[in-house]
mmCIF file of the N, C-alpha and C atoms, coordinates in Angstrom:
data_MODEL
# 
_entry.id   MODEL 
# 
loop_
_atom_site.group_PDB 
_atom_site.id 
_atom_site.type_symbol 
_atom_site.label_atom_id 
_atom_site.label_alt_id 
_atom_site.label_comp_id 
_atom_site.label_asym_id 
_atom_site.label_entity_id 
_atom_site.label_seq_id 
_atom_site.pdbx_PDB_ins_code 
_atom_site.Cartn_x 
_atom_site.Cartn_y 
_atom_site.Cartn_z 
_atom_site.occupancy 
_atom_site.B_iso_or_equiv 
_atom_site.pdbx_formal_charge 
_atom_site.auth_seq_id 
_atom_site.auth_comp_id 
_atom_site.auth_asym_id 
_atom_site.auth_atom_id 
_atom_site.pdbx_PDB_model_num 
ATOM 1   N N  . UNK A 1 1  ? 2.323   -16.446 7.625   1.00 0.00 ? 1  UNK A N  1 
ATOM 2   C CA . UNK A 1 1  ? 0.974   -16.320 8.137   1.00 0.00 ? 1  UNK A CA 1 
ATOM 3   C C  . UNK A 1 1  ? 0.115   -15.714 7.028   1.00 0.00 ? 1  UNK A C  1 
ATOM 4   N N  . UNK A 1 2  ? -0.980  -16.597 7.015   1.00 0.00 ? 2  UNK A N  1 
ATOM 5   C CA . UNK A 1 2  ? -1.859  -15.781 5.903   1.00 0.00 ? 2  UNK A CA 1 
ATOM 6   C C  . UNK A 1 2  ? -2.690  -14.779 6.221   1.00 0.00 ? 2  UNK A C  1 
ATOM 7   N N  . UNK A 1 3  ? -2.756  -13.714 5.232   1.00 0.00 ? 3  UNK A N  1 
ATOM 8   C CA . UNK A 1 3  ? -3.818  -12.807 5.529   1.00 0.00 ? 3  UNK A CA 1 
ATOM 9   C C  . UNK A 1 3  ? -5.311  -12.879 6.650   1.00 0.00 ? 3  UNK A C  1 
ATOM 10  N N  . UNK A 1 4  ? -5.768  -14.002 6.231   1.00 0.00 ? 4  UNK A N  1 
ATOM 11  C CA . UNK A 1 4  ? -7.336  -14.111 6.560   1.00 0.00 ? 4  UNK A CA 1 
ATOM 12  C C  . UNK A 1 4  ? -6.828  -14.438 7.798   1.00 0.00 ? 4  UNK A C  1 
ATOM 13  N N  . UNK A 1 5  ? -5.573  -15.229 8.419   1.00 0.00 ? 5  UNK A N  1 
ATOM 14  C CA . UNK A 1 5  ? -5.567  -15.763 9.976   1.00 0.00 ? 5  UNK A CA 1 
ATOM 15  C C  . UNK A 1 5  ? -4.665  -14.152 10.514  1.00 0.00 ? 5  UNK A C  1 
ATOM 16  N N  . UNK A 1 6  ? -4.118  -13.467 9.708   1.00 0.00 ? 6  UNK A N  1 
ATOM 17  C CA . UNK A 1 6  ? -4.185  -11.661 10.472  1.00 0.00 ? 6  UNK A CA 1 
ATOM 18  C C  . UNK A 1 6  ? -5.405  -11.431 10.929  1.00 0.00 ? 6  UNK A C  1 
ATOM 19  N N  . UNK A 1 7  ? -6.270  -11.268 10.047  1.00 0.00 ? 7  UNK A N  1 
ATOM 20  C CA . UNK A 1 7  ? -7.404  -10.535 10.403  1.00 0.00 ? 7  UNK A CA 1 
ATOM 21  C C  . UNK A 1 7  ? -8.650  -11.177 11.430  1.00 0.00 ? 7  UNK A C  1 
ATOM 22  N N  . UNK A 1 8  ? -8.532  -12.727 11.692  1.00 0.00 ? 8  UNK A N  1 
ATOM 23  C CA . UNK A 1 8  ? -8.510  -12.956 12.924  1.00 0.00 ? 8  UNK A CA 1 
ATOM 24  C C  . UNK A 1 8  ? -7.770  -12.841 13.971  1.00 0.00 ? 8  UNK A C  1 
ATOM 25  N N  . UNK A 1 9  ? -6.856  -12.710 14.217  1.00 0.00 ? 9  UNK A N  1 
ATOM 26  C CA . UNK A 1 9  ? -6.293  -12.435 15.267  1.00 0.00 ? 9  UNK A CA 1 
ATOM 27  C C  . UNK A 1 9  ? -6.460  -10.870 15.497  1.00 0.00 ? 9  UNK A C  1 
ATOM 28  N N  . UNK A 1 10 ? -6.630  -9.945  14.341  1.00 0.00 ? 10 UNK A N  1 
ATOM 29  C CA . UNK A 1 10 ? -6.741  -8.595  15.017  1.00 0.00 ? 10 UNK A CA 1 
ATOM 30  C C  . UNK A 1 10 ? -8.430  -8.729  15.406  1.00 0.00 ? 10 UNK A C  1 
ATOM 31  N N  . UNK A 1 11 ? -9.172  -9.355  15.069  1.00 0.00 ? 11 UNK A N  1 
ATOM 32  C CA . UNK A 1 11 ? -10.607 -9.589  15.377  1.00 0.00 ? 11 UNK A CA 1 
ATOM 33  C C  . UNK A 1 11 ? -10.528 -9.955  16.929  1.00 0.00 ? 11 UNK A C  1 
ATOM 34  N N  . UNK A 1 12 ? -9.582  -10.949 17.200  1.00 0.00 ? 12 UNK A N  1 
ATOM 35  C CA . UNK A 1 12 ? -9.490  -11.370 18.883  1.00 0.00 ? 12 UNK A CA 1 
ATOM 36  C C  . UNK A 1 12 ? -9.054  -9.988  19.366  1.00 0.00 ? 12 UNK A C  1 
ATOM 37  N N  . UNK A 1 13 ? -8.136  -9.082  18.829  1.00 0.00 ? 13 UNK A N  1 
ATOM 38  C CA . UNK A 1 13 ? -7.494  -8.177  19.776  1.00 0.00 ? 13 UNK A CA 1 
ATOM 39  C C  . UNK A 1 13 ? -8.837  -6.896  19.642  1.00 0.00 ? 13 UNK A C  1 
ATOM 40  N N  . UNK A 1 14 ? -9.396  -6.941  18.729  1.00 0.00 ? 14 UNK A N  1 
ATOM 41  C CA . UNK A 1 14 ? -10.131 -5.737  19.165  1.00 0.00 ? 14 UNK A CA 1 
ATOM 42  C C  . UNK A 1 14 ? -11.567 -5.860  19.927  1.00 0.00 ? 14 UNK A C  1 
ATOM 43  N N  . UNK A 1 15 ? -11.811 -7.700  20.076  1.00 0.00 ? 15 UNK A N  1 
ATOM 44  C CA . UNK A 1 15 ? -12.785 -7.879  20.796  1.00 0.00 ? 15 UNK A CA 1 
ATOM 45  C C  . UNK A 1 15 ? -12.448 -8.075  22.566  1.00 0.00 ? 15 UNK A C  1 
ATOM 46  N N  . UNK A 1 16 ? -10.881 -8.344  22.573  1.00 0.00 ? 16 UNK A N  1 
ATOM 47  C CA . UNK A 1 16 ? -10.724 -8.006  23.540  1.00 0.00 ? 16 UNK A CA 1 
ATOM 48  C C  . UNK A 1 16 ? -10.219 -6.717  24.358  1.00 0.00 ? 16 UNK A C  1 
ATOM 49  N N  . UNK A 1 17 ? -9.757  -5.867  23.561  1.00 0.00 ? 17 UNK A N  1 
ATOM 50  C CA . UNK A 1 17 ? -9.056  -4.347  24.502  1.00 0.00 ? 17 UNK A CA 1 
ATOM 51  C C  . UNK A 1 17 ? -10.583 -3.943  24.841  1.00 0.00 ? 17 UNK A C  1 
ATOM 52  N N  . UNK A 1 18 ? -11.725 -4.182  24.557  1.00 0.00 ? 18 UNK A N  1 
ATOM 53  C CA . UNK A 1 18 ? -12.435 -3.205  25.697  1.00 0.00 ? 18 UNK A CA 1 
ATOM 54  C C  . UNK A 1 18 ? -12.571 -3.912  27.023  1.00 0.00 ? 18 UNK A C  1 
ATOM 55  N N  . UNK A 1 19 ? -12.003 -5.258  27.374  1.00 0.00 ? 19 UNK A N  1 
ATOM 56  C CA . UNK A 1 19 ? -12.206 -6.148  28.569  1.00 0.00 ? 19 UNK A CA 1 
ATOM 57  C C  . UNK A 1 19 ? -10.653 -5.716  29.348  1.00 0.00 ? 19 UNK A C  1 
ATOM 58  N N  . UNK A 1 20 ? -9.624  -5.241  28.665  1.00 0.00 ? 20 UNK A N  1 
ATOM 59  C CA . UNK A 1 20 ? -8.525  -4.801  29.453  1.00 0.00 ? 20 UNK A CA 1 
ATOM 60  C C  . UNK A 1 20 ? -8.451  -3.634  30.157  1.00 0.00 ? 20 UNK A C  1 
ATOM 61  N N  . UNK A 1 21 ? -7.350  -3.103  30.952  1.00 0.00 ? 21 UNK A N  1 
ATOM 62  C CA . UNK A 1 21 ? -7.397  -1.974  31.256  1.00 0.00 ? 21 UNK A CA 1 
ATOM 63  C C  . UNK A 1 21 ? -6.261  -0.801  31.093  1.00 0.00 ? 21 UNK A C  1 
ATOM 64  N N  . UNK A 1 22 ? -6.418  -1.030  29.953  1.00 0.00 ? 22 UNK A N  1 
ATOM 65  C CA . UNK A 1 22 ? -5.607  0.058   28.934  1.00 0.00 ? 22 UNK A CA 1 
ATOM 66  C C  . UNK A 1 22 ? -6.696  1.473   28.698  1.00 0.00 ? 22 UNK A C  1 
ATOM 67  N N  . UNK A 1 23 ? -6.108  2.776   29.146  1.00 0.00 ? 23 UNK A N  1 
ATOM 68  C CA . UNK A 1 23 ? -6.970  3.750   28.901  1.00 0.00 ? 23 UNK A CA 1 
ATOM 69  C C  . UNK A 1 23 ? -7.457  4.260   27.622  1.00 0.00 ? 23 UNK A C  1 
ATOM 70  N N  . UNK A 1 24 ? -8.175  5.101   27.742  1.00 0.00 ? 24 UNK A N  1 
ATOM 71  C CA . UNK A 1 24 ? -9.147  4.630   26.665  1.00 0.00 ? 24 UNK A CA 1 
ATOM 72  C C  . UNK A 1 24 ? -8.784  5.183   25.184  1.00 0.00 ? 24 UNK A C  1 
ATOM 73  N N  . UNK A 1 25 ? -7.498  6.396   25.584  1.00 0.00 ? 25 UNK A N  1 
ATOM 74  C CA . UNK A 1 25 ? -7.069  6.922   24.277  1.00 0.00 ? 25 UNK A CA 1 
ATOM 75  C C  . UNK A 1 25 ? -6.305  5.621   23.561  1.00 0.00 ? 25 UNK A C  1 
ATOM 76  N N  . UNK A 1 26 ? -5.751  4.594   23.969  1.00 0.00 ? 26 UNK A N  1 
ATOM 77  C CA . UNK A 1 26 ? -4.685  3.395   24.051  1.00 0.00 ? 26 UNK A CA 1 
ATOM 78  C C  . UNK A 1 26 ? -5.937  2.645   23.097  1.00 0.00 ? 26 UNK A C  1 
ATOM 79  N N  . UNK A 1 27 ? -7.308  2.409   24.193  1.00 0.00 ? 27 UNK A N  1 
ATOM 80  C CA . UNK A 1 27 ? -8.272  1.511   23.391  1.00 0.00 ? 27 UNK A CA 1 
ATOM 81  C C  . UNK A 1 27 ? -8.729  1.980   21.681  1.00 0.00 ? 27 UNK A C  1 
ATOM 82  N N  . UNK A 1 28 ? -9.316  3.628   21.961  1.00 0.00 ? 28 UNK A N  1 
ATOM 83  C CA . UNK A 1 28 ? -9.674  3.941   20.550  1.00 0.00 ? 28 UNK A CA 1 
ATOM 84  C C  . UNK A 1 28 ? -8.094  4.000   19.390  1.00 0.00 ? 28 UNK A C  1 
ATOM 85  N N  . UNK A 1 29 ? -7.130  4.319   20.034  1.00 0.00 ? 29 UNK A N  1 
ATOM 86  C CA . UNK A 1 29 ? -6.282  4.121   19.302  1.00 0.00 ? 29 UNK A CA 1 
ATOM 87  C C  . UNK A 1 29 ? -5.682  2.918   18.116  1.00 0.00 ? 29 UNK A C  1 
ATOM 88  N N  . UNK A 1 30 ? -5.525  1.443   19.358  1.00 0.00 ? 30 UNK A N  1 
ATOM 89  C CA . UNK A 1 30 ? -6.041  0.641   18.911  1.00 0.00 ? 30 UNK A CA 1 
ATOM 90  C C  . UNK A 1 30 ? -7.265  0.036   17.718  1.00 0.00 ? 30 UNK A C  1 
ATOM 91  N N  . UNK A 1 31 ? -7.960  0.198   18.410  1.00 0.00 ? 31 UNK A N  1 
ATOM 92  C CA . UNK A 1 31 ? -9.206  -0.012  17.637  1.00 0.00 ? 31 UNK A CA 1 
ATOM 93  C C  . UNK A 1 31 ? -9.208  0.560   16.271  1.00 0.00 ? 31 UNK A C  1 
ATOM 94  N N  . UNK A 1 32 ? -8.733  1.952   16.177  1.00 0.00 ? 32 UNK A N  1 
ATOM 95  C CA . UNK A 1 32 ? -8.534  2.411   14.596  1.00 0.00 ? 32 UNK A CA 1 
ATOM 96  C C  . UNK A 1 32 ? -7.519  1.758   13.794  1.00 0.00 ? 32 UNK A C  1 
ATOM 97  N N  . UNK A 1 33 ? -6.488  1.619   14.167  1.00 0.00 ? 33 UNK A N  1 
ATOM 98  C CA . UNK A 1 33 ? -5.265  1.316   13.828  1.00 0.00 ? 33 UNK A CA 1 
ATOM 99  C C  . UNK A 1 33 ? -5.954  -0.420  13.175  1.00 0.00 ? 33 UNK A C  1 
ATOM 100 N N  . UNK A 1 34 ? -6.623  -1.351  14.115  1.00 0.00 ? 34 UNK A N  1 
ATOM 101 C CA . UNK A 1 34 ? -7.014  -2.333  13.928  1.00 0.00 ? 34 UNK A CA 1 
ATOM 102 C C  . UNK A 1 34 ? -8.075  -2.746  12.437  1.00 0.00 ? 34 UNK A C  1 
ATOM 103 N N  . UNK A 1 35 ? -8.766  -1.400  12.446  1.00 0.00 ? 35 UNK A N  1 
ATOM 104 C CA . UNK A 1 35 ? -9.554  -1.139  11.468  1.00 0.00 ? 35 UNK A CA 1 
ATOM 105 C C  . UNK A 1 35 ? -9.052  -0.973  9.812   1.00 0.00 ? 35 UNK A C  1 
ATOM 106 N N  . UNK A 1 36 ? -7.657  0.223   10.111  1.00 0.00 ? 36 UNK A N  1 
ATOM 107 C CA . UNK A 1 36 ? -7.367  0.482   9.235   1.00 0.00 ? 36 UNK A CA 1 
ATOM 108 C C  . UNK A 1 36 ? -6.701  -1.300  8.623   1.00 0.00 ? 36 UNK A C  1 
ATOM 109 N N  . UNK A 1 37 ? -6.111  -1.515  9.338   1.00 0.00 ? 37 UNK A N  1 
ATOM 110 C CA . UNK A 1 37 ? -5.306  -2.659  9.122   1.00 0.00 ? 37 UNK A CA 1 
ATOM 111 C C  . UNK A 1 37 ? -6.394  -3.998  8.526   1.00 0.00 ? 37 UNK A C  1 
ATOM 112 N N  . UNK A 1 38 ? -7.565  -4.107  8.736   1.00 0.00 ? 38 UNK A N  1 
ATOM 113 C CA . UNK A 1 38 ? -8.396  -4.786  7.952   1.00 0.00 ? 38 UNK A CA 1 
ATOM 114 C C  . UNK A 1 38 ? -8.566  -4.731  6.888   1.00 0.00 ? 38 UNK A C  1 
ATOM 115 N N  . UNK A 1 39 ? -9.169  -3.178  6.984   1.00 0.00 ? 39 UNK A N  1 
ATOM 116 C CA . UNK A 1 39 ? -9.438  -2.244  5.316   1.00 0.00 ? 39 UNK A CA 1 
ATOM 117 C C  . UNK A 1 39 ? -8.373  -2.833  4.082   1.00 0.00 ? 39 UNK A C  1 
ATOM 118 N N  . UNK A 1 40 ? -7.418  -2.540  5.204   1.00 0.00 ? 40 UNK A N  1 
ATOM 119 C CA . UNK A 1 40 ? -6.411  -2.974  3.534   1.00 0.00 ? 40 UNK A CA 1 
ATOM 120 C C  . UNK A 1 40 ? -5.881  -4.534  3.556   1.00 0.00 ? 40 UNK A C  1 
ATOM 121 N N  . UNK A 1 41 ? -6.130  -4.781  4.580   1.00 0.00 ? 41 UNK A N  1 
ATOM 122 C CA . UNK A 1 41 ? -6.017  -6.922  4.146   1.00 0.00 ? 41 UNK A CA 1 
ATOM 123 C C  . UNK A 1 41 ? -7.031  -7.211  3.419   1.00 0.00 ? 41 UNK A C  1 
ATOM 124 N N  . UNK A 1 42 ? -8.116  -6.710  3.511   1.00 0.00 ? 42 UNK A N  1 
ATOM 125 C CA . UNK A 1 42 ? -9.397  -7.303  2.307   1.00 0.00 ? 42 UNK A CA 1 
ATOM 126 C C  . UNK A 1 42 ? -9.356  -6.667  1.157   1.00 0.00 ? 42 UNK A C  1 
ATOM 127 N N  . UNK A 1 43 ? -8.505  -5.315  1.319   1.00 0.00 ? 43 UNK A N  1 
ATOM 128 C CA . UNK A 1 43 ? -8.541  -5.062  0.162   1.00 0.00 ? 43 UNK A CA 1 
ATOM 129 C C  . UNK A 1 43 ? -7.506  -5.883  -0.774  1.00 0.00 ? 43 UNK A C  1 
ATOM 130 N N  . UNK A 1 44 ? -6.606  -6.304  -0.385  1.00 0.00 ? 44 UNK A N  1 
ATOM 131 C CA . UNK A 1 44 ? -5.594  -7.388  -1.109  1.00 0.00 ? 44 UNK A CA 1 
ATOM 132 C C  . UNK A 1 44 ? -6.052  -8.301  -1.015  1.00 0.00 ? 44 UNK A C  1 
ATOM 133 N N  . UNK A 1 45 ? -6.595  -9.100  0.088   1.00 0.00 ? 45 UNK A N  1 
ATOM 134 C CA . UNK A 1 45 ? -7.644  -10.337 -0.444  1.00 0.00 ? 45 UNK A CA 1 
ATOM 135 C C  . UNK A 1 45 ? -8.405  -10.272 -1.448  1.00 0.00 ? 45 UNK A C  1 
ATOM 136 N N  . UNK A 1 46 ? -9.297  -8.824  -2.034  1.00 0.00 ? 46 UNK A N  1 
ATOM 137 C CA . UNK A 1 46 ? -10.134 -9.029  -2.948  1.00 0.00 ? 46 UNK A CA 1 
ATOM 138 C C  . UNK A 1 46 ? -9.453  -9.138  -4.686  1.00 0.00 ? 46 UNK A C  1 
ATOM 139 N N  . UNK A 1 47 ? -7.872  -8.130  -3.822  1.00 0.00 ? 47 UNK A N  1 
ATOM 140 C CA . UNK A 1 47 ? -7.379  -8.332  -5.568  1.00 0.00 ? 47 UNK A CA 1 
ATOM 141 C C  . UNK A 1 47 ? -6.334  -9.614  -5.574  1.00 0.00 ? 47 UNK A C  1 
ATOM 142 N N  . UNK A 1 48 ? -6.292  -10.055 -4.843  1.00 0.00 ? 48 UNK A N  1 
ATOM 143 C CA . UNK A 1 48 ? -6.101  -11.036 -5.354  1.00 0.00 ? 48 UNK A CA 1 
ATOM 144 C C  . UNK A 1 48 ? -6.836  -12.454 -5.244  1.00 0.00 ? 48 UNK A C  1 
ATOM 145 N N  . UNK A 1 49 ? -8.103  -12.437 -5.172  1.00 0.00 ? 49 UNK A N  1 
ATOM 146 C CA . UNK A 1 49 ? -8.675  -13.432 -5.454  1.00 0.00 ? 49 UNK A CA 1 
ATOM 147 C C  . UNK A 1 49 ? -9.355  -12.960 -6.932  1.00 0.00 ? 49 UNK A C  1 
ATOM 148 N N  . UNK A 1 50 ? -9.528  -11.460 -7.372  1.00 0.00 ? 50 UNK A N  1 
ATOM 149 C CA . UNK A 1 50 ? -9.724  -11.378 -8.777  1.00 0.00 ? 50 UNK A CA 1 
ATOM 150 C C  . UNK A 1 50 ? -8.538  -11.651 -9.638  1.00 0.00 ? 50 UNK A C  1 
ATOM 151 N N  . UNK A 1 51 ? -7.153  -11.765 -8.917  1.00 0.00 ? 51 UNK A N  1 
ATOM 152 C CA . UNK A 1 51 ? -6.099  -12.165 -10.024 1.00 0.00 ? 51 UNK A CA 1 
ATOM 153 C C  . UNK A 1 51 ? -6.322  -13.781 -10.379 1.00 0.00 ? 51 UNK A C  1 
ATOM 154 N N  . UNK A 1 52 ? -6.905  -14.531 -9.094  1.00 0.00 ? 52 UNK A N  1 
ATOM 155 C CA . UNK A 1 52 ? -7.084  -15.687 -9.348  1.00 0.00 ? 52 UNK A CA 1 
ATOM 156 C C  . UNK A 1 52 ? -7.848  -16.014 -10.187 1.00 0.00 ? 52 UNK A C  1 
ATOM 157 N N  . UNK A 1 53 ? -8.828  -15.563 -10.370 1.00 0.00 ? 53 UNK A N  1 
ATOM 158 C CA . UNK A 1 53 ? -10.314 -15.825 -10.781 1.00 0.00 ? 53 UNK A CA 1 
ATOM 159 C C  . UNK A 1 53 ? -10.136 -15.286 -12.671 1.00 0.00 ? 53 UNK A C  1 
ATOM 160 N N  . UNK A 1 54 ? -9.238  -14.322 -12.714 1.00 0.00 ? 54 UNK A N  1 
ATOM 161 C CA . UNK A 1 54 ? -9.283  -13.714 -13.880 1.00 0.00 ? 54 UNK A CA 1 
ATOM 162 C C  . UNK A 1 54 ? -9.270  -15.035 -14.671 1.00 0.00 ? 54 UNK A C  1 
ATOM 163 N N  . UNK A 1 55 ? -8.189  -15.880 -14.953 1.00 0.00 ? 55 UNK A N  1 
ATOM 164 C CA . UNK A 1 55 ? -7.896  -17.141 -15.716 1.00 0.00 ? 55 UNK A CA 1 
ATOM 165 C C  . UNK A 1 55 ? -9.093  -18.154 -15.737 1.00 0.00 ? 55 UNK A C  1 
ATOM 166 N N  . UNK A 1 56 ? -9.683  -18.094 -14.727 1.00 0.00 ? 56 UNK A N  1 
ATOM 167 C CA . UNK A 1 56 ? -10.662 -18.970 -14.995 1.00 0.00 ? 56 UNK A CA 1 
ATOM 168 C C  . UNK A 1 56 ? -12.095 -18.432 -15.515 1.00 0.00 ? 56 UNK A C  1 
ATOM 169 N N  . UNK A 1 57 ? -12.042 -17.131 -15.821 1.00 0.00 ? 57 UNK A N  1 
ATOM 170 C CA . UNK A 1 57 ? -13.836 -16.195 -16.460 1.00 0.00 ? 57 UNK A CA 1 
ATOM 171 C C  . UNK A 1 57 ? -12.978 -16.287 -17.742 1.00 0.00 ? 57 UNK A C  1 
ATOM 172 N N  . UNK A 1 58 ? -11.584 -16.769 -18.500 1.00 0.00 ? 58 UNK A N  1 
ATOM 173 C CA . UNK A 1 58 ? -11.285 -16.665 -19.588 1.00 0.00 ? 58 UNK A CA 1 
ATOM 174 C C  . UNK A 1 58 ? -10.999 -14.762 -20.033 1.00 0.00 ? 58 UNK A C  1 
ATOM 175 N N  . UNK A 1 59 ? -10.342 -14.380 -19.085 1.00 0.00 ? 59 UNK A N  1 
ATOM 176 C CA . UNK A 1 59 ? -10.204 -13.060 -19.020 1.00 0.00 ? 59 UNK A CA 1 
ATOM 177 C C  . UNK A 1 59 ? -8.707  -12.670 -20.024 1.00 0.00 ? 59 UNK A C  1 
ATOM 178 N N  . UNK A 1 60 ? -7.982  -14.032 -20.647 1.00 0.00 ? 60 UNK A N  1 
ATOM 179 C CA . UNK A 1 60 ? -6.700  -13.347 -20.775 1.00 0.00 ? 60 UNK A CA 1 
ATOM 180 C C  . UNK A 1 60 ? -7.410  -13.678 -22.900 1.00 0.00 ? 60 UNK A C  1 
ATOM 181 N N  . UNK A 1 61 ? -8.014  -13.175 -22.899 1.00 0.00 ? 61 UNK A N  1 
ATOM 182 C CA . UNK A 1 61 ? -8.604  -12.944 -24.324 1.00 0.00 ? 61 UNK A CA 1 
ATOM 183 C C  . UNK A 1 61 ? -7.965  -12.395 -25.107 1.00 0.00 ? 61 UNK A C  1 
ATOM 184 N N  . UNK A 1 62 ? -6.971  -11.029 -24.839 1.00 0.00 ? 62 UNK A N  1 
ATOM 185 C CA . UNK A 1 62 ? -5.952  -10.682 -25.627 1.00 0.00 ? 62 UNK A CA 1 
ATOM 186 C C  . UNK A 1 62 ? -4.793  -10.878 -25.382 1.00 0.00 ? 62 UNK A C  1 
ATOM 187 N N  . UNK A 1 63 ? -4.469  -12.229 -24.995 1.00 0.00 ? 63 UNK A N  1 
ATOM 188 C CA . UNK A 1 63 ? -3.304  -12.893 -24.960 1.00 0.00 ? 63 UNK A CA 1 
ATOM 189 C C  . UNK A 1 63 ? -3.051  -13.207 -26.760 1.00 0.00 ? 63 UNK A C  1 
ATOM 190 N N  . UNK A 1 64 ? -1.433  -13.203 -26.673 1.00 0.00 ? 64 UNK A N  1 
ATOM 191 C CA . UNK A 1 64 ? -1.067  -13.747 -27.793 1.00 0.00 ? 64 UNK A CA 1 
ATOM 192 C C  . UNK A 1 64 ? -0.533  -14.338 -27.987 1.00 0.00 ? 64 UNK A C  1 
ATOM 193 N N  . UNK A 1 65 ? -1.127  -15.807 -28.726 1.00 0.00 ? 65 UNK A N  1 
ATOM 194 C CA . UNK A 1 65 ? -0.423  -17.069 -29.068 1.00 0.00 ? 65 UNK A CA 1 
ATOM 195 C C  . UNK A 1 65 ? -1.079  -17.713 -30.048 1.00 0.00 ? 65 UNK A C  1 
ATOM 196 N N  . UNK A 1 66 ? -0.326  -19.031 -30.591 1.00 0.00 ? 66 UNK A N  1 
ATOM 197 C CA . UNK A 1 66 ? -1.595  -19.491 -31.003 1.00 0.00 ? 66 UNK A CA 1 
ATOM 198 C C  . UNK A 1 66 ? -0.615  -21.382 -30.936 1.00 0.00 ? 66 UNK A C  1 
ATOM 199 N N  . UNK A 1 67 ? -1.684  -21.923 -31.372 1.00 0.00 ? 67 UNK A N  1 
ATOM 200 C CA . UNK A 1 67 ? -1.739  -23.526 -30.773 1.00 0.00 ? 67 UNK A CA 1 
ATOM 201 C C  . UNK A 1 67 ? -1.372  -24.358 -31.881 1.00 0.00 ? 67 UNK A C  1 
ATOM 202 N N  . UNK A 1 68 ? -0.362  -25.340 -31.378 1.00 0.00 ? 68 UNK A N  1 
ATOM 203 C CA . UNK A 1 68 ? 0.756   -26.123 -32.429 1.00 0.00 ? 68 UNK A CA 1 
ATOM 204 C C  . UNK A 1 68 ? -0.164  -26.984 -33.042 1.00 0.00 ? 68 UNK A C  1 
ATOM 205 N N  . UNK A 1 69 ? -0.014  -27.676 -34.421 1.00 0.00 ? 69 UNK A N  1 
ATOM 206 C CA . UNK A 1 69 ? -0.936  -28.441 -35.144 1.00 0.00 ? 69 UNK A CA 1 
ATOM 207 C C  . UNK A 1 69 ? -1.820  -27.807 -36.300 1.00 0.00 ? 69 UNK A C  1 
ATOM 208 N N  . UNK A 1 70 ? -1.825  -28.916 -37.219 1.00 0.00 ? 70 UNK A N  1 
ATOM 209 C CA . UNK A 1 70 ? -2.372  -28.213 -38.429 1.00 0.00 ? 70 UNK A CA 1 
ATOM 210 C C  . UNK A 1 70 ? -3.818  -28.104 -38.353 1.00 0.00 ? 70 UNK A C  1 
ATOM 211 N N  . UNK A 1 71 ? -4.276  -26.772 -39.154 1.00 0.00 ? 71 UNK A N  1 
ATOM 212 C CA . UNK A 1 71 ? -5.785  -26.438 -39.045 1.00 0.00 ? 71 UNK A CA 1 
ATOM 213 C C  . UNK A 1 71 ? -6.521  -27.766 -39.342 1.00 0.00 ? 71 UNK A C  1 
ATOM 214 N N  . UNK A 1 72 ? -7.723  -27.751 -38.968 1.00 0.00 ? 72 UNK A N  1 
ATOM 215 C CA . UNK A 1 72 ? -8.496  -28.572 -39.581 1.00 0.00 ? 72 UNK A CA 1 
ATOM 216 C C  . UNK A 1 72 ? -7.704  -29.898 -39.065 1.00 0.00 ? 72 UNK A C  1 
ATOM 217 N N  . UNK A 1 73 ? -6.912  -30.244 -38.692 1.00 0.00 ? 73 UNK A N  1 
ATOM 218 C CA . UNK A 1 73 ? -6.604  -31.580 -37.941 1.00 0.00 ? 73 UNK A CA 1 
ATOM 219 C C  . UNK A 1 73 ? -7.803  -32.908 -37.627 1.00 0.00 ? 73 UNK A C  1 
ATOM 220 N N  . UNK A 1 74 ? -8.928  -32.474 -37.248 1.00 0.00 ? 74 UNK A N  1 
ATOM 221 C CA . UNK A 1 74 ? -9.590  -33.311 -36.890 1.00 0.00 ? 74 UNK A CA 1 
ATOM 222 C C  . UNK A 1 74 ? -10.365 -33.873 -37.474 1.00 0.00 ? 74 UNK A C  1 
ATOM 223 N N  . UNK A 1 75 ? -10.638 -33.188 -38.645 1.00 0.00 ? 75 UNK A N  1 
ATOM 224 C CA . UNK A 1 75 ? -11.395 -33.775 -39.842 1.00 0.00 ? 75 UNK A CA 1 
ATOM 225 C C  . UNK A 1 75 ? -11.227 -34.795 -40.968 1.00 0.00 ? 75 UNK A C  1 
# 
């Protein structure tokens, strides 16, 4: 299951415990617990959509290699 379909489904559960009848220390309990549990799915969604993204802004700049073929080849 991927992240983003967690954090809908805790989106269904915390839009629904105030329609149940679970008391209310159960509801705010919930509800935090639900919160916290977002906080840190987006927070790994965000790093890793910057791990994704790094390769493509050309971020691995001090990588070291270098590319087969003689200089000046094209000339």
């Amino acid at each position: 299951m991927s992240k983003a379909t967690v954090v809908v489904f805790i989106g269904i559960i915390v839009a629904l415990i105030s329609f149940m009848g679970f008391p209310s220390v159960v509801k705010v309990t919930v509800t935090v617990l639900a919160g916290i549990a977002i906080i840190i799915l987006g927070l790994l969604m965000r790093v890793e959509r910057l791990w994704l993204l790094r390769p493509l802004q050309g971020g691995h700049k001090t990588d070291a290699y270098a590319e087969n073929g003689a200089p000046n080849a094209g000339e």
